[in-house]
VEXDREN-2710 file (C-alpha; in Angstrom, 1 decimal):
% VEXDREN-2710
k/r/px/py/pz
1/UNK/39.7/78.0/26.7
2/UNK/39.1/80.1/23.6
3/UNK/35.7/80.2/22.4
4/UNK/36.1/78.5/18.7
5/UNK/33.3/80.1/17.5
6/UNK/34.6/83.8/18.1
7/UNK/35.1/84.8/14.1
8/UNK/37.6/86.1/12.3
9/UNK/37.7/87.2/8.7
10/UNK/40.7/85.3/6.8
11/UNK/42.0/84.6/3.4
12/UNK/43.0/81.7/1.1
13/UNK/46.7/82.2/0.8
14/UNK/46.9/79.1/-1.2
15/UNK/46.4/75.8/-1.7
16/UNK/47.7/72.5/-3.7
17/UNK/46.8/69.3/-4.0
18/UNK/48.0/66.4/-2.4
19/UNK/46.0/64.0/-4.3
20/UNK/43.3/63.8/-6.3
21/UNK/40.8/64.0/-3.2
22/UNK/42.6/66.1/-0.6
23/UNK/43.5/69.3/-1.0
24/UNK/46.0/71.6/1.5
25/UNK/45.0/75.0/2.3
26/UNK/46.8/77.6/3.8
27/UNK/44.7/80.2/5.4
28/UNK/45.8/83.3/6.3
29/UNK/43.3/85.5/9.3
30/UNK/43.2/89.4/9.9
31/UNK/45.3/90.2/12.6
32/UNK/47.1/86.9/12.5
33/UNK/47.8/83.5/13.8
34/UNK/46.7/82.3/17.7
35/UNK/49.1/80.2/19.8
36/UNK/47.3/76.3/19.2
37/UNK/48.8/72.7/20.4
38/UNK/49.3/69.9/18.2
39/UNK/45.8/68.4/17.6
40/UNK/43.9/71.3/17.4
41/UNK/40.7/71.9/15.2
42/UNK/39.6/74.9/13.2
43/UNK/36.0/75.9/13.1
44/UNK/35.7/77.2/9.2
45/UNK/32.1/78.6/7.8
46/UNK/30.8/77.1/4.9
47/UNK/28.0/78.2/2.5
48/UNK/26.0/75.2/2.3
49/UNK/23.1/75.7/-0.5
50/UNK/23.6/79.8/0.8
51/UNK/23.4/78.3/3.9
52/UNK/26.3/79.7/6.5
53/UNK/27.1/76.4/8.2
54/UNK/30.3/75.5/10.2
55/UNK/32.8/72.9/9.8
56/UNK/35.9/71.8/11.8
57/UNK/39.1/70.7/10.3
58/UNK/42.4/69.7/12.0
59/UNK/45.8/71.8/11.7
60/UNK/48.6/70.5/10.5
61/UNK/51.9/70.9/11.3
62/UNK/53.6/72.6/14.7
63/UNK/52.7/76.1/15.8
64/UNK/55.7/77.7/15.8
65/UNK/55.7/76.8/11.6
66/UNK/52.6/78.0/11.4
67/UNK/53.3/81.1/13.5
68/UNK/56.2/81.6/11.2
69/UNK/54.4/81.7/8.5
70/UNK/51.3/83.4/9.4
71/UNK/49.1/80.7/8.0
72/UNK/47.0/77.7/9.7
73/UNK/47.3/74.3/7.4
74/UNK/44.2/72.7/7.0
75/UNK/43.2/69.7/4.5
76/UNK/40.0/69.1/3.2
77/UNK/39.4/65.3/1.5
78/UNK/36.7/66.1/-1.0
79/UNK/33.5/63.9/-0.1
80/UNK/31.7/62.2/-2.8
81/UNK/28.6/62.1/-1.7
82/UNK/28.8/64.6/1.4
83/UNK/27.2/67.6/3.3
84/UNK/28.6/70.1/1.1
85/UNK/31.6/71.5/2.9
86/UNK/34.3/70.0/1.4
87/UNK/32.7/71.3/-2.1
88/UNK/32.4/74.2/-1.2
89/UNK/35.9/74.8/0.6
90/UNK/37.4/73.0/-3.0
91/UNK/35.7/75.6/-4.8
92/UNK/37.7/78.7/-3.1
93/UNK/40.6/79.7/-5.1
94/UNK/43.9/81.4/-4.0
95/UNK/42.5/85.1/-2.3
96/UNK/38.8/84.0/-1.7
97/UNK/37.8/85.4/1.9
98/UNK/36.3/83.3/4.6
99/UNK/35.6/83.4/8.4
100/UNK/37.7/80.8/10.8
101/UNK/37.3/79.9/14.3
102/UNK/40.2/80.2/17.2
103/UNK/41.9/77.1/17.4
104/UNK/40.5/74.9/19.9
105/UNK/42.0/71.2/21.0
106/UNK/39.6/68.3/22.5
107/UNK/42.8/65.7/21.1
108/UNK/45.8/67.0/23.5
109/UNK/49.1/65.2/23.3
110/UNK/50.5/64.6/26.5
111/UNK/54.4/64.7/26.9
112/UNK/54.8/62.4/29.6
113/UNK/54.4/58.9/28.2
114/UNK/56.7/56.3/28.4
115/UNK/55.6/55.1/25.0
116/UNK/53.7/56.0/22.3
117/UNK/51.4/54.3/19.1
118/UNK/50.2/56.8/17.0
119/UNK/47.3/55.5/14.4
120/UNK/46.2/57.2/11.9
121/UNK/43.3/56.2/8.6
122/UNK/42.9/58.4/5.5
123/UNK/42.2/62.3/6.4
124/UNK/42.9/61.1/10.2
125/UNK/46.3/62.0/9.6
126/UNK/45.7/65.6/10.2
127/UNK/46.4/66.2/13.7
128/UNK/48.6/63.4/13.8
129/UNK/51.6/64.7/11.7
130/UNK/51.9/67.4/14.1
131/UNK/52.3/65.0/17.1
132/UNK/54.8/62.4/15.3
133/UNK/56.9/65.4/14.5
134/UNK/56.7/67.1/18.4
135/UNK/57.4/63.9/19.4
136/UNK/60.2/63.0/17.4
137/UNK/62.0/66.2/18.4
138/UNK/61.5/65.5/21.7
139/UNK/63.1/62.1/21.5
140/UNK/60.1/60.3/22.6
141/UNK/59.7/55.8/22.1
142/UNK/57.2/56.5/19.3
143/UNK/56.2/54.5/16.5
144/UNK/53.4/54.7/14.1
145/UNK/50.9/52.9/11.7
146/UNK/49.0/55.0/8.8
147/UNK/46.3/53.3/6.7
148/UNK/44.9/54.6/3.5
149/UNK/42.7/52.8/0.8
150/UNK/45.1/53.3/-1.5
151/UNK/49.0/54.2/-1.9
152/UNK/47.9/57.9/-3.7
153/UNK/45.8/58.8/-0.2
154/UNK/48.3/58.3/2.2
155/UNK/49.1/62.2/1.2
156/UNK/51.6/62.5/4.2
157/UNK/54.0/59.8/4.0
158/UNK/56.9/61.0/3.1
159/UNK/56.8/63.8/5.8
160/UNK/56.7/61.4/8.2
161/UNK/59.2/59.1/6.5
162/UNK/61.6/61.9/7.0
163/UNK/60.4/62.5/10.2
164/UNK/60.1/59.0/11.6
165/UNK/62.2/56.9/9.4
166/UNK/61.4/52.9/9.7
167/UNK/59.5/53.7/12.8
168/UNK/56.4/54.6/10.4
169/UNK/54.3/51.2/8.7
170/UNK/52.4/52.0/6.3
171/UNK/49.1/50.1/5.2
172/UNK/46.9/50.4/2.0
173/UNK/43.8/48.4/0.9
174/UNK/45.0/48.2/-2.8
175/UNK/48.4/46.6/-1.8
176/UNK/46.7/43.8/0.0
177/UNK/48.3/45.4/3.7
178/UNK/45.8/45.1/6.6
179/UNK/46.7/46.4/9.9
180/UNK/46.8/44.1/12.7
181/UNK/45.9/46.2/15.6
182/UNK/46.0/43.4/18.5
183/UNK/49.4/42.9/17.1
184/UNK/50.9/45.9/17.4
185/UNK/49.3/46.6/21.1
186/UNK/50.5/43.7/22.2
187/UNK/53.8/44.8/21.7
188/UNK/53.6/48.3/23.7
189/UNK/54.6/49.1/27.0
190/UNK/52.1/49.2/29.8
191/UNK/51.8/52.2/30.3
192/UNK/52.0/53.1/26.2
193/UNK/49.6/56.0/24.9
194/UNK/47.6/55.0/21.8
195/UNK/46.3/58.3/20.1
196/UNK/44.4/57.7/17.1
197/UNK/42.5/59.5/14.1
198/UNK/39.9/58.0/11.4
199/UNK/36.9/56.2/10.2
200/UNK/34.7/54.8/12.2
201/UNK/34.9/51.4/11.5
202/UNK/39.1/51.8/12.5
203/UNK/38.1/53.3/15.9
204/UNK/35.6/50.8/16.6
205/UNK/38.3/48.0/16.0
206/UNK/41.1/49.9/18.0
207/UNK/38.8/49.9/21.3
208/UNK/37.7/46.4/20.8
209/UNK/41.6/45.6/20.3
210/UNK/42.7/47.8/23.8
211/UNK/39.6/46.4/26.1
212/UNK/40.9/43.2/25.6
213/UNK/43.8/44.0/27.0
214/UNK/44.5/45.2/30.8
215/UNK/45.4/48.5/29.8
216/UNK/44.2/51.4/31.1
217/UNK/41.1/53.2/29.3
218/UNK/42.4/56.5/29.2
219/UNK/45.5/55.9/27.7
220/UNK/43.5/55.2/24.5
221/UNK/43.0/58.5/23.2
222/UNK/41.1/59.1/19.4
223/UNK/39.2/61.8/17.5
224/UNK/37.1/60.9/14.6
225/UNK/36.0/62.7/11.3
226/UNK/32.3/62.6/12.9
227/UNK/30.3/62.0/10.3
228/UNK/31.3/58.2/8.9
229/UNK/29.1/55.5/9.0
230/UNK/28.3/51.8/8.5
231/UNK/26.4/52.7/5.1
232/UNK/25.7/55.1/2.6
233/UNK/24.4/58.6/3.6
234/UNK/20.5/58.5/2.6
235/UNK/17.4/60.9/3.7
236/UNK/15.1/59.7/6.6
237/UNK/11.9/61.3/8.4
238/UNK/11.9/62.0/12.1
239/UNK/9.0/62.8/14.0
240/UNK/8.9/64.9/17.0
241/UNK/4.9/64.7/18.9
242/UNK/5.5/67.1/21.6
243/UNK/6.2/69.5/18.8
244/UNK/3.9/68.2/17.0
245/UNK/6.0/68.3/13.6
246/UNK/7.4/66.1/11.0
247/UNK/10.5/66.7/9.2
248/UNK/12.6/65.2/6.5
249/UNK/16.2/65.0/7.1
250/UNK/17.9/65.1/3.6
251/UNK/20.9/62.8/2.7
252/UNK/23.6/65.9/3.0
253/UNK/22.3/67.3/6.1
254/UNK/22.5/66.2/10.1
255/UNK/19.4/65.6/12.1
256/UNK/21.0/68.6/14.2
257/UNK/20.9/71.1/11.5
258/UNK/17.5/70.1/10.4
259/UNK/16.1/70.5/14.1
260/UNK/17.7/73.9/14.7
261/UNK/16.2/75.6/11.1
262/UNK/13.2/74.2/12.1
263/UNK/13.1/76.1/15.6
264/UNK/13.5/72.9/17.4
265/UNK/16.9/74.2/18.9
266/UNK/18.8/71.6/19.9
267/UNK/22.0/72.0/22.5
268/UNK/25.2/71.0/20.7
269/UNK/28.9/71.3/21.1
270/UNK/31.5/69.4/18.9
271/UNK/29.7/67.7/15.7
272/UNK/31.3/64.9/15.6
273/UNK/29.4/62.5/18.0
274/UNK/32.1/63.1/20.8
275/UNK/30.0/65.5/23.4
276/UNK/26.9/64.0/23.8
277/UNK/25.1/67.4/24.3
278/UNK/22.7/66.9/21.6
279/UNK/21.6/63.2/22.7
280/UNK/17.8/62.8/22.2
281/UNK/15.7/60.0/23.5
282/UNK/14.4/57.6/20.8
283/UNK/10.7/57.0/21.5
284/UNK/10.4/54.5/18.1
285/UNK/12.9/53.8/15.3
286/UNK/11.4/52.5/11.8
287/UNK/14.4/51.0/9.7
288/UNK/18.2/50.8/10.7
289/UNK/20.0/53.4/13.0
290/UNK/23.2/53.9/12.4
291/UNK/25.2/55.4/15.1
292/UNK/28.1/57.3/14.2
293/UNK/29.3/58.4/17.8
294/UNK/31.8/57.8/20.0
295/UNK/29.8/59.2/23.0
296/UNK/27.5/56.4/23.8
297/UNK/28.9/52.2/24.7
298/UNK/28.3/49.4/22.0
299/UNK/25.6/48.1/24.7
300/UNK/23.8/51.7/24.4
301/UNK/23.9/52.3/20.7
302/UNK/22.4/48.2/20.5
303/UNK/20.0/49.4/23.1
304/UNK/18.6/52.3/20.7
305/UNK/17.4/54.4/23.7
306/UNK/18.8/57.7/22.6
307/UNK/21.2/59.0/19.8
308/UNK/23.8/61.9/19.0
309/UNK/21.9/63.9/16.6
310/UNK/25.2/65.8/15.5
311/UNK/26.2/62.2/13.4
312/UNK/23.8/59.8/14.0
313/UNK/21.4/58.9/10.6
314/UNK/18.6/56.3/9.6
315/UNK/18.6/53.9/6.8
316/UNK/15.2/52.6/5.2
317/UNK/12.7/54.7/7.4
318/UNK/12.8/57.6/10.3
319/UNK/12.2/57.9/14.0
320/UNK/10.0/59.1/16.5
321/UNK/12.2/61.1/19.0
322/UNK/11.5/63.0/22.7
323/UNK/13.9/66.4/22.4
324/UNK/14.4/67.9/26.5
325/UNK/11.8/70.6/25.4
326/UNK/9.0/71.3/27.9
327/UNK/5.8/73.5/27.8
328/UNK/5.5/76.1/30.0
END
């Protein structure tokens, strides 16, 4: 596996808009395009505040277009509020420079299902395009359902009309269409692969939907965007007594970033709650966790013993955590 934080020097080729909060880019590194897989992310550094911090985003598309072209498709959905780096990726214009990543895939498609769901909410579409398309080719049972809060967001429709034809449902909050998850598992094969990409709240209803059913676990397959929660981003303290600091985590950072600047260097892998390398114990919580992983069970996150502090935030007060650092 490639290391995805190996940089490269690249450059905005272009970019358009797909609607008026997601925005494609097309970016073009020195010495060009590495082989990738459908559902592959791409690290990208962002300038937070002059801060260099990193960011992954999914490629879009199949390779072999994208090795054509000499370009990796990314889109960014600008976040209103947010952590700054989908401001400051819609404030590069056509030629601004930029370091990527090398592609890197934790969301593998695998080519030998009988049947296949694809699910996709809002910017979740991403990786998914590329798979509905590979799998389309291929001639594989697939069928999909894409949900977007509105008509305007679901900025990848008609790709995968074309692609996919009637075998594509499409679901929007403003036309009154809800998704009925049970439903359409229900109607899968046994042995059917689910893959899925979105919010939070969809993932959590698409497990709770597949355990219910006698289907095996790890044909349920998801990513998530990593950083949605149940409520609003907002800042919270956190206390740390064997280092003997307190620290204010601000409403558009992580807990993560705030322990690493403070020297309090935390291990860390993917950033979006799907590792668990950055788990800390939770010695006292004051106000509302809200866990935004996918690492830990329902029964641990209700248990509030430890958190992912890649995602994970507090509402109406801080913690007291225990990091694995030790005195000598």
């Amino acid at each position: 596996m490639r290391n995805p934080l190996q940089w490269h020097p690249a450059t905005v080729r272009q970019h358009r808009d797909l609607s008026a909060t997601v925005r494609e880019f097309e970016l073009r590194p020195e010495g060009g395009v590495l082989p990738w897989t459908v559902g592959s992310h791409l690290n990208v550094q962002v300038l937070i505040d002059g801060r260099p911090e990193t960011r992954s985003y999914s490629l879009v598309g199949l390779p072999h277009e994208a090795a054509a072209a000499d370009v990796y498709r990314i889109a960014v959905k600008r976040a209103q509020p947010g952590r700054g780096g989908s401001r400051h990726m819609w404030s590069l214009e056509t030629g601004a420079e930029l370091m990527v990543g090398e592609p890197n895939n934790h969301f593998e498609l695998p080519l030998t299902a009988r049947q296949y769901l694809l699910v996709a909410g809002g910017i979740g579409i991403t990786p998914i395009v590329g798979m509905a398309q590979m799998l389309a080719a291929r001639g594989a049972d697939v069928r999909m359902c894409y949900a977007a809060r509105s008509a305007d967001e679901l900025v990848f429709a008609d790709t995968l009309r074309s692609t996919l034809g009637d075998r594509l449902q499409t679901f929007t909050d403003d036309g009154g269409a809800r998704m009925d998850i049970a439903a359409q598992i229900a109607t899968l094969h046994p042995q059917a692969l689910l893959l899925m990409c979105g919010p939070l709240t969809m993932l959590d209803a698409v497990r709770e939907a597949w355990v219910k059913t006698p289907r095996p676990a790890a044909n349920l397959r998801f990513e998530t965007f990593g950083n949605s929660g149940t409520v609003a981003n907002e800042a919270f303290w956190v206390k740390l007594p064997r280092h003997g600091v307190e620290l204010q985590v601000p409403a558009d950072r992580s807990l993560l970033d705030v322990l690493n600047d403070a020297g309090i260097e935390t291990l860390f892998d993917c950033k979006r709650g799907e590792c668990g390398l950055c788990a800390m114990d939770i010695v006292s919580a004051h106000g509302t966790i809200d866990h935004r992983d996918v690492f830990f069970s329902a029964h641990e996150k209700a248990a509030n013993q430890r958190l992912c502090a890649c995602v994970s935030r507090v509402s109406g007060g801080g913690l007291v955590l225990d990091s694995a650092w030790r005195a000598d």
